[in-house]
N, C-alpha and C positions, 0 to 999 in steps of 0.2 A: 392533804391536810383536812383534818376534820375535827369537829366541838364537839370535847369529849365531857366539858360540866361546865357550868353559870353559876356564878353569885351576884345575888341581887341584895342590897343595903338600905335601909330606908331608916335615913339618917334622923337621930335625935338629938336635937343641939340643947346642951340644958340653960346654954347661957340666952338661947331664943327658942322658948319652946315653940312657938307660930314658923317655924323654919326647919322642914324638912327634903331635903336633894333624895334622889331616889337615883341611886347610879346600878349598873351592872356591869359586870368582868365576865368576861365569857372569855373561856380556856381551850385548847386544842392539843391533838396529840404531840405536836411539834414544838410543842413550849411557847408557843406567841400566845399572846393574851389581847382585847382589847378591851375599852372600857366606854359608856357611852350612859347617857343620863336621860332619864325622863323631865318632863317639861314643868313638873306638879309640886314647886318644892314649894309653896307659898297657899296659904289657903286649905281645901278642903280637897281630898285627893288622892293623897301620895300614896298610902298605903294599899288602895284599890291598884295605883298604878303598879306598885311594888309586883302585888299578887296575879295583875295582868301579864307581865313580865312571867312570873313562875310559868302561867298556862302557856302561854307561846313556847316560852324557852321545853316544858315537854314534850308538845305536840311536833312544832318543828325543829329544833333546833340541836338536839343530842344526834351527833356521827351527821350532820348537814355538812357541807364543803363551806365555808365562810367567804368563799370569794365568788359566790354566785348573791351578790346582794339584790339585783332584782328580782330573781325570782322567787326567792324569800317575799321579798316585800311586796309581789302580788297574791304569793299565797297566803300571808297574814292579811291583805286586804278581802281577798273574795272565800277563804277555808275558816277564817274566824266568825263568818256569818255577820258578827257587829262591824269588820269594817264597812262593809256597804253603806252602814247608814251615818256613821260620822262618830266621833264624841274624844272627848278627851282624854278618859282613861285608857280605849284603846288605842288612839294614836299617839298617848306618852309613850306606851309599850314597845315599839313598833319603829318609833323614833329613838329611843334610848338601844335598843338590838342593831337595830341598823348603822345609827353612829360606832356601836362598839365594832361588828364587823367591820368595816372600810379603816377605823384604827390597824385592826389585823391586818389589812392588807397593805395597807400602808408600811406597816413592820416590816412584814415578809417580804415584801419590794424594797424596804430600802428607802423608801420615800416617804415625806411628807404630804399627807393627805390631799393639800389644795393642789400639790401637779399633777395625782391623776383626775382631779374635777378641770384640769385644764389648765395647769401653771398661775404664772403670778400676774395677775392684770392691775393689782395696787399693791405699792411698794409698802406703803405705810395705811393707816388705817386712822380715819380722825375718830376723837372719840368725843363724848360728853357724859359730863356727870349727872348722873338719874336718879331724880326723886327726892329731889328737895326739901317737900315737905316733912320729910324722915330727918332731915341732917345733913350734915356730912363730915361724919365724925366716927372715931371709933364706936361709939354708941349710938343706940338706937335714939330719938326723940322727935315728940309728937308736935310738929312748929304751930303756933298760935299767932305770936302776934307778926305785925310785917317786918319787925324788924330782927328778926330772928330769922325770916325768909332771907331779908339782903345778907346777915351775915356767914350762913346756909354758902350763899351764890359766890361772896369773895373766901371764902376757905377752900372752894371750887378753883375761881383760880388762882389760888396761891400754889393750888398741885398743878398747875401751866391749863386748864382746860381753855377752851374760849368756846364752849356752848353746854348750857345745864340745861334739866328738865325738870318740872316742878307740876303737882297737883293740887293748885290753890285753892280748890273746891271740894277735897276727901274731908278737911276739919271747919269744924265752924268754931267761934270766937272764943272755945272754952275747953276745945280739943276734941271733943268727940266726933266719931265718927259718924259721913252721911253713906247710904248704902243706898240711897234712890235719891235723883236729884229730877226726878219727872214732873216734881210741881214748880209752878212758873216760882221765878226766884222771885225774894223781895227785897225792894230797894237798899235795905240794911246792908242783909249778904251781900250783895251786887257790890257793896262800899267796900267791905271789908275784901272782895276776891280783889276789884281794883286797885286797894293800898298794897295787898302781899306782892301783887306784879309790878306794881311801880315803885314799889321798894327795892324788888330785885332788878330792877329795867335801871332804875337809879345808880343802885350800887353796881352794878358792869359795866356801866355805860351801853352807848348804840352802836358798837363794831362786834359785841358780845352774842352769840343767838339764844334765843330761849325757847323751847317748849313747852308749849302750855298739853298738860295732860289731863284726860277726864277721867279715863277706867271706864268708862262704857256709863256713868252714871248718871248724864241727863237723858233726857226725853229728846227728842225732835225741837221744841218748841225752846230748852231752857238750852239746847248745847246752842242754837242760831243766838239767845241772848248772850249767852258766854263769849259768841264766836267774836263780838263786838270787842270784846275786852284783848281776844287773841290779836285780833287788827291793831288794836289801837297803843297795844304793846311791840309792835313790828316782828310778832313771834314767826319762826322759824317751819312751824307745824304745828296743826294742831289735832293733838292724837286722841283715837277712840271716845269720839265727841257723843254716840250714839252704840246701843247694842248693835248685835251682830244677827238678831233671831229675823229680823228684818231688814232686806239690803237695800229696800226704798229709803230705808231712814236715813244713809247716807248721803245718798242722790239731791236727799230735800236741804242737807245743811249745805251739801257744795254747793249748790245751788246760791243759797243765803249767805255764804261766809267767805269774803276777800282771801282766806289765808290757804295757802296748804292742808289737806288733809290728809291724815295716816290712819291705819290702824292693819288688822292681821292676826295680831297675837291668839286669837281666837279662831282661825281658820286653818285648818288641819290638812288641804289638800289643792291640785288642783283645782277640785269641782267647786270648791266653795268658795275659792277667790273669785272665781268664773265670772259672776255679777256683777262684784265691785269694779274689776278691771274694763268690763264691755261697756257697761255702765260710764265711765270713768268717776264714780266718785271718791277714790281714793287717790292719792298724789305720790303717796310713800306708804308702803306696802311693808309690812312688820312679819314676818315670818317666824316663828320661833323653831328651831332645828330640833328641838327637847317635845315639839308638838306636831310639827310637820311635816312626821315621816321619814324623820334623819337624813342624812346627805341625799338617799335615791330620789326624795320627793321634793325635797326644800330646793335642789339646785334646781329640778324642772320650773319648780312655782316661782322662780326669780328668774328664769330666762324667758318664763311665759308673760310675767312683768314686761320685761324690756320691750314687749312686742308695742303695749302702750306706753310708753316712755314713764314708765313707776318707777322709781327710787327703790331701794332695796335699804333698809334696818333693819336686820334682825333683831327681833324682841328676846333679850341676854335677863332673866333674871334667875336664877339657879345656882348652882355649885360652879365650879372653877373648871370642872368637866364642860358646861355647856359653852364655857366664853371659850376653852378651847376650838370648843368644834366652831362655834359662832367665826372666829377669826379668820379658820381654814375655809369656810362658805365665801365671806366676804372679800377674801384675799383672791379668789377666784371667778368673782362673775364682774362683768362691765358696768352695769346699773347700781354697784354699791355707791351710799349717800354717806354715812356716817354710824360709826360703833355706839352700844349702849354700854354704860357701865356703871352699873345699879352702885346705888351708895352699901347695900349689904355686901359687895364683891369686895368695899373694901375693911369688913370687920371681919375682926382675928376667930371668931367661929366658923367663915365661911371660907377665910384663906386656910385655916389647917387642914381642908379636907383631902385637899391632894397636898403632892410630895414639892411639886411647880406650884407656882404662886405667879398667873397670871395677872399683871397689873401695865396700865399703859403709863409711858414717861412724858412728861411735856404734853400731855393731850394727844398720845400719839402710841397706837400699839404696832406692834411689826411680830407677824404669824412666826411659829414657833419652826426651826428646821429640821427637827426632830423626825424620824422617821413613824408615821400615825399622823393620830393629834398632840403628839408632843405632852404626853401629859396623864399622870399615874396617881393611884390611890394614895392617899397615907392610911396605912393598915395599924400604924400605931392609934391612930383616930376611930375609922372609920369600922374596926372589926369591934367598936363597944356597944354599936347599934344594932339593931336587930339584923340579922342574916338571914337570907334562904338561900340552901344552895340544891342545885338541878345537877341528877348525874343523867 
């Protein structure tokens, strides 16, 4: 068997233009196809990823065997020259190729992706609803006041979940956006992030768990004030309190802060989890499958997890492609804690992109038996947006 052409997509949703999935189909002489997604559909990005995709899919991938996936994915690390030194564009690349192949193989075996990562070690999959401050609604909105939060949290679980996640610190009292939270907060804000949480801590009650989420946007100094707030709401985790450019600055809030910490979604490999885990200051380890190197490197960087007893979430915010693979990851390693499932997973611009419509029931997904990742383009959608295709 051999790849004999790739199309790469780099989706334009007109109903969100700030949402772009960036998927690839890679084709073979034997009619098996697979399909796999970059990590960059949010933000600033995709299109670089798209066009990283074109250069690999030339260099190595035309008449390649598809079911040698490691050594593809050493020689995309050390012949692309930029994997060595890390970054996102290239390992959306890299991550979106490699998921598509192990789909292939999955086909052309007959199986379901997560038994050749090793069979089924959870039956079912807990999940929670992510991103509160969005909604959780067919529609996109931007939540202000706190009561808009609690009712965010119970339409959550009115879809059966019993743990949300929420970023009470991305709007301040008028909806705009903060993009640096490094200078020490003031009392005001501090009121206002405390009513959104106990509005939501309110409306669940305390059997319910909550994630308190930051996006990397304070300092050192204002995530240790926040982390008071995560305590004192009896949160669950509390995720990406601090960047990633510095891995002291993890070390100083665990240090300071009663609660769990996560984060990941920003670490691309092995080498870069490396600190946080010897370290120990992360608690639950966020991988994202669309950034970290698709199945060959993600399943390594969650068993290398296990070695410190991390928790495993993979960080799901993308098209219907990633919570694919995301599902077949965690349906396979011991150390998984709990599924994300972005409140965009559940608007009708980001379910019609494939033909499946990954959704969980009762707060509860269960991995697809499909042979691959269970899970195909809608080409009546997905061929309006831009294309490139690699012969």
């Amino acid at each position: 068997m051999k790849i004999n052409h790739v199309e790469i997509f780099d989706i334009h949703c007109p109903e969100r233009t700030a949402w772009n999935p960036v998927f690839v189909r890679i084709h073979t002489d034997e009619g098996v196809t697979g399909v796999g997604e970059a990590g960059l559909a949010y933000d600033l990005g995709h299109s670089a990823a798209a066009n990283m995709i074109k250069e690999f899919s030339e260099a190595f991938l035309i008449g390649f065997d598809p079911f040698q996936t490691e050594n593809l994915w050493s020689r995309m690390l050390r012949e692309s020259f930029w994997g060595l030194g890390g970054g996102p564009v290239v390992y959306a690349a890299m991550s979106a190729i490699d998921t598509a192949l192990w789909d292939i193989k999955g086909k052309a075996l007959g199986l379901p992706v997560y038994q050749l990562l090793g069979g089924k070690v959870n039956q079912k999959l807990r999940t929670y609803a992510s991103q509160l401050q969005f909604d959780w609604d067919k529609e996109f909105k931007a939540l202000k006041a706190p009561d808009e939060y609690a009712e965010a949290a119970l339409k959550a679980l009115a879809d059966g979940y019993d743990a949300v996640k929420v970023d009470p610190i991305m709007y301040d009292k008028d909806g705009n956006t903060y993009f640096d939270r490094t200078k020490i907060i003031s009392k005001a804000e501090m009121k206002l992030y405390h009513s959104r949480m106990a509005a939501i801590r309110h409306a669940v009650g305390d059997e319910v768990d909550i994630i308190f989420e930051c996006h990397s946007l304070p300092g050192a100094t204002t995530a240790i004030q926040l982390g008071e707030i995560a305590e004192e709401y009896g949160c669950m985790y509390y995720e990406e309190p601090v960047n990633y450019l510095n891995p002291s600055l993890h070390s100083k809030v665990a240090d300071k802060v009663n609660v769990p910490i996560a984060g990941g979604e920003r670490l691309y490999n092995r080498w870069q989890v490396r600190p946080y885990l010897e370290e120990q200051s992360v608690d639950v380890l966020q991988p994202d499958i669309g950034l970290c190197g698709g199945f060959t490197e993600t399943k390594k960087v969650c068993d290398y997890a296990d070695i410190f007893d991390v928790r495993i979430q993979a960080h799901v915010c993308g098209g219907p492609v990633s919570t694919a693979a995301s599902l077949h990851l965690e349906t396979a390693i011991p150390n998984f804690l709990i599924h994300e499932h972005h409140t965009y997973a559940i608007k009708q611009w980001n379910r019609e992109l494939c033909i499946q419509d990954p959704q969980p029931k009762n707060g509860f997904f269960e991995v697809s038996e499909a042979p691959g990742i269970g899970i195909e383009l809608n080409d009546e959608v997905v061929m309006k947006s831009p294309r490139i295709v690699v012969r």
